[in-house]
Each structure stands twice: as C-alpha cells, then as structure tokens.
LUMBA-634915 format. One record per residue: residue number from 1; residue in three letters; x, y, z of N, C-alpha, C in turn. Coordinates in steps of 0.05 Angstrom, whole numbers. Atoms other than C-alpha are relative to their C-alpha. Layout:
// LUMBA-634915
+-----+--------+--------+--------+--------+--------+--------+--------+--------+--------+--------+
: num : residu :   n_c1 :   n_c2 :   n_c3 :  ca_c1 :  ca_c2 :  ca_c3 :   c_c1 :   c_c2 :   c_c3 :
+-----+--------+--------+--------+--------+--------+--------+--------+--------+--------+--------+
: NUM :    ALA :      X :      Y :      Z :      X :      Y :      Z :      X :      Y :      Z :
...
+-----+--------+--------+--------+--------+--------+--------+--------+--------+--------+--------+
This chain:
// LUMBA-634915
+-----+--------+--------+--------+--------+--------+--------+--------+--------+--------+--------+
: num : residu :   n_c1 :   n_c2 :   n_c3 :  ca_c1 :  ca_c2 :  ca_c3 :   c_c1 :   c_c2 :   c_c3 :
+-----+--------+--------+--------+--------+--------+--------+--------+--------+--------+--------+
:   1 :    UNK :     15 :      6 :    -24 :    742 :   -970 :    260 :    -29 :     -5 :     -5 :
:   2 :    UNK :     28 :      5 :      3 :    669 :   -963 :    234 :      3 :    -30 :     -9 :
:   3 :    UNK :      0 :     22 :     16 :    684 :  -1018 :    182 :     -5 :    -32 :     20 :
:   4 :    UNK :     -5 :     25 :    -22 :    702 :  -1065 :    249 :    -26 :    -12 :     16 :
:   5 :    UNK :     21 :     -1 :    -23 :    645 :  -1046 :    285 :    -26 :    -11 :    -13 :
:   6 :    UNK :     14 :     14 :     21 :    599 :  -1053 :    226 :      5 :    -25 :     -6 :
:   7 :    UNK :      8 :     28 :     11 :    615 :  -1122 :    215 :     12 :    -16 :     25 :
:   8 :    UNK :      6 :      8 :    -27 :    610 :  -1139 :    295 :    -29 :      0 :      5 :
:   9 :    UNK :     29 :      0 :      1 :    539 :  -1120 :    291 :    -18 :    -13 :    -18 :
:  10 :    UNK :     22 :     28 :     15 :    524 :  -1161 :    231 :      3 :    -27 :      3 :
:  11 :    UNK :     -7 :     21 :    -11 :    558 :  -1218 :    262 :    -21 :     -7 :     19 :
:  12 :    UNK :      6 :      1 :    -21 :    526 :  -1207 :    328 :    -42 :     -3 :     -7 :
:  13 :    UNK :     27 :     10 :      0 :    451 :  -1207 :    293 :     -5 :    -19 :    -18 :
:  14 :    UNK :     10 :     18 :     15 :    462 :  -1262 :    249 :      7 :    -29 :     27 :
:  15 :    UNK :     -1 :     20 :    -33 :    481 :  -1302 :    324 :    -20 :     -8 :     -2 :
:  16 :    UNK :     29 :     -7 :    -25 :    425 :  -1273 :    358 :    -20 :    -18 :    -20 :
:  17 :    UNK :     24 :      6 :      2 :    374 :  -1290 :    300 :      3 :    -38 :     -5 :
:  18 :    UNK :     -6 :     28 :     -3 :    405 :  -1362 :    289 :    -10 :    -13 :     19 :
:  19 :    UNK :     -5 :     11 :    -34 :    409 :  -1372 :    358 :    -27 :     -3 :      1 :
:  20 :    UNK :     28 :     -8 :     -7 :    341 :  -1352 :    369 :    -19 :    -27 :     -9 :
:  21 :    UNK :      7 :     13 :     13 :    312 :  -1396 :    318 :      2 :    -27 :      5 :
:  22 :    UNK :    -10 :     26 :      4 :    354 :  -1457 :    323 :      4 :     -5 :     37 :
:  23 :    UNK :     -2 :      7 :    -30 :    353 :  -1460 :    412 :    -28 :     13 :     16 :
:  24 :    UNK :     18 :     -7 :    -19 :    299 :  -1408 :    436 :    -34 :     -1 :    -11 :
:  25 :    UNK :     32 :      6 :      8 :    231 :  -1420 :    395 :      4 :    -22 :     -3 :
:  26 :    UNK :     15 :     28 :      6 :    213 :  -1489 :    410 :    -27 :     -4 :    -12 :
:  27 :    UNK :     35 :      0 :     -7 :    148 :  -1513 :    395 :    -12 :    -13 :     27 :
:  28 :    UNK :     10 :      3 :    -37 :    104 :  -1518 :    459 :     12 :      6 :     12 :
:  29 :    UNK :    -10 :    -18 :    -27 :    151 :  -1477 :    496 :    -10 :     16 :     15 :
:  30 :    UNK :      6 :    -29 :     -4 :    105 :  -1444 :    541 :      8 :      8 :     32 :
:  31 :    UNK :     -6 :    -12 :    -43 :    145 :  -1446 :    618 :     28 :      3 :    -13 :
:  32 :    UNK :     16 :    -22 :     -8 :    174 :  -1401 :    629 :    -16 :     23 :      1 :
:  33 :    UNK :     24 :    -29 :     11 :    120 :  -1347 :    634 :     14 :     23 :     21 :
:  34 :    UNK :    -16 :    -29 :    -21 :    140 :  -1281 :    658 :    -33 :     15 :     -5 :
:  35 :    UNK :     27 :     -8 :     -3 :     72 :  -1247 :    681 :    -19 :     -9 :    -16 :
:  36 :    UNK :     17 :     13 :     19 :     35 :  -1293 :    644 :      6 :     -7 :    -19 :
:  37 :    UNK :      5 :      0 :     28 :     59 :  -1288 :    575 :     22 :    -29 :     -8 :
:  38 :    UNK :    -17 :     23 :     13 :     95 :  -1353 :    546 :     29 :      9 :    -19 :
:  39 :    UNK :    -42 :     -2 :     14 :    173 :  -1361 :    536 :      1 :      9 :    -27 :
:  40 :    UNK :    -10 :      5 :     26 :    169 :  -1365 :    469 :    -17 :     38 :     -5 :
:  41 :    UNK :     11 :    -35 :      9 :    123 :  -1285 :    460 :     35 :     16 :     16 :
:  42 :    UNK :    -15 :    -26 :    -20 :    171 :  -1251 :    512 :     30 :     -3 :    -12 :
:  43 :    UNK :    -20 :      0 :      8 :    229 :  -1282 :    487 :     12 :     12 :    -31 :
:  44 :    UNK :      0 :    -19 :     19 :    219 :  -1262 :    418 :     -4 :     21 :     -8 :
:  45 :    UNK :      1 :    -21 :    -10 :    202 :  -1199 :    433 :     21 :     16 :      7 :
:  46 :    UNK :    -30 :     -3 :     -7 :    271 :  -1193 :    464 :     21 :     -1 :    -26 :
:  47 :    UNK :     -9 :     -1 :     24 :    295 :  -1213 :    405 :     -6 :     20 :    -26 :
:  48 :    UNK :      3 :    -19 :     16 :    268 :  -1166 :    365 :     14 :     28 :     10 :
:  49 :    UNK :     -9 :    -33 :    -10 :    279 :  -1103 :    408 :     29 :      6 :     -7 :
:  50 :    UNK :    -24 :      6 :      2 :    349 :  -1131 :    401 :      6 :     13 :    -23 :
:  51 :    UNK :    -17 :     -5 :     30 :    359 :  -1133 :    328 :    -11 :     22 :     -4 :
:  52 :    UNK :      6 :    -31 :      0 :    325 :  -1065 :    323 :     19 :     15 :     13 :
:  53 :    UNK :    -19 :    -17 :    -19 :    375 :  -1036 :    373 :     23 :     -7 :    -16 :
:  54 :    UNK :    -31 :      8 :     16 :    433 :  -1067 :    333 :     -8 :     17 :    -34 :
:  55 :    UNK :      4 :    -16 :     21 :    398 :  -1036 :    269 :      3 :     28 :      2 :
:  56 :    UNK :     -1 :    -21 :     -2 :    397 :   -974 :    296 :     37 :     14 :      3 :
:  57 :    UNK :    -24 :     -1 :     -4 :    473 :   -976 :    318 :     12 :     -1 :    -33 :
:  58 :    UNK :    -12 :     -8 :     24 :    483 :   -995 :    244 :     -5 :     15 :    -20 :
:  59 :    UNK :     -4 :    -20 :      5 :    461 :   -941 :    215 :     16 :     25 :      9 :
:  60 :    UNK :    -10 :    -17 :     -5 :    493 :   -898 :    252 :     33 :     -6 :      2 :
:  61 :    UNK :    -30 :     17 :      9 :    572 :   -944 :    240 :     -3 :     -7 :    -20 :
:  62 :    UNK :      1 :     17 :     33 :    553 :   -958 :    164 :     23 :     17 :     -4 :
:  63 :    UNK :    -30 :     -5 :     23 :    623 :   -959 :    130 :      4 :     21 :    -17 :
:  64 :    UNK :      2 :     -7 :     22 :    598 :   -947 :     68 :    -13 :     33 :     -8 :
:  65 :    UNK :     17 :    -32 :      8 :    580 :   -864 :     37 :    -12 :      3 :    -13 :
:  66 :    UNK :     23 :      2 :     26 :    526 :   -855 :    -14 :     30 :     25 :    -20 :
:  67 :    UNK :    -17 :    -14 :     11 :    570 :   -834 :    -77 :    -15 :     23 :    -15 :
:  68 :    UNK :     23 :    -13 :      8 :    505 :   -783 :   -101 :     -7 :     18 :     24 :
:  69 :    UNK :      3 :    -29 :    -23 :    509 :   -747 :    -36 :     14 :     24 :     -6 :
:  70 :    UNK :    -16 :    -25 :      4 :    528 :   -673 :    -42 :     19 :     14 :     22 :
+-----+--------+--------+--------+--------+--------+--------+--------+--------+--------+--------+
C-alpha cells in the first residue's frame, strides 16, 4: 500500500511541476491578479505550497527503511 501511494505522489508532483512550467508560467502573464499580485507570483506560490504538502505526505508513505536503523 505505501509503495502505491508513494509512487502516486511522485507521479502527481512531477504533473503538477510539468504542468506548471509547460501551461501556467507564461511570460507576461500578469491578469489574473488576485489582490493585486500577478498570476504568475500567486500561482507559483500555489505550486509550491503544493509540492511541499506532497513532500511532506512522502515522507511520511516512504516505502523504503533505512537498513542502519536500530
């Protein structure tokens, strides 16, 4: 089950940062603004919190056991 889940979350942030890259940072993208700040800050931003939140999930579903642990 971890093993599954673990490699749903590395799927799901190599999407996201694809995605990201290759559809949501244009250059000169700056409408829409959300309280001012230009698509392209807020959105990446989103994107980050993201793959941080998915990092955090994979640490805590890593497969793999350190073989030096006691």
């Amino acid at each position: 089950m971890k093993s599954k889940l673990w490699k749903t979350l590395v799927l799901a942030v190599i999407i996201l940062t694809v995605g990201a890259f290759l559809f949501l940072f244009k250059e000169h993208k700056l409408e829409p603004t959300l309280t001012g700040i230009p698509f392209t800050f807020w959105t990446g931003f989103l994107v980050n919190v993201l793959v941080v939140f998915a990092t955090f999930l994979g640490s805590k579903f890593f497969p793999f056991e350190d073989p030096k642990k006691p």
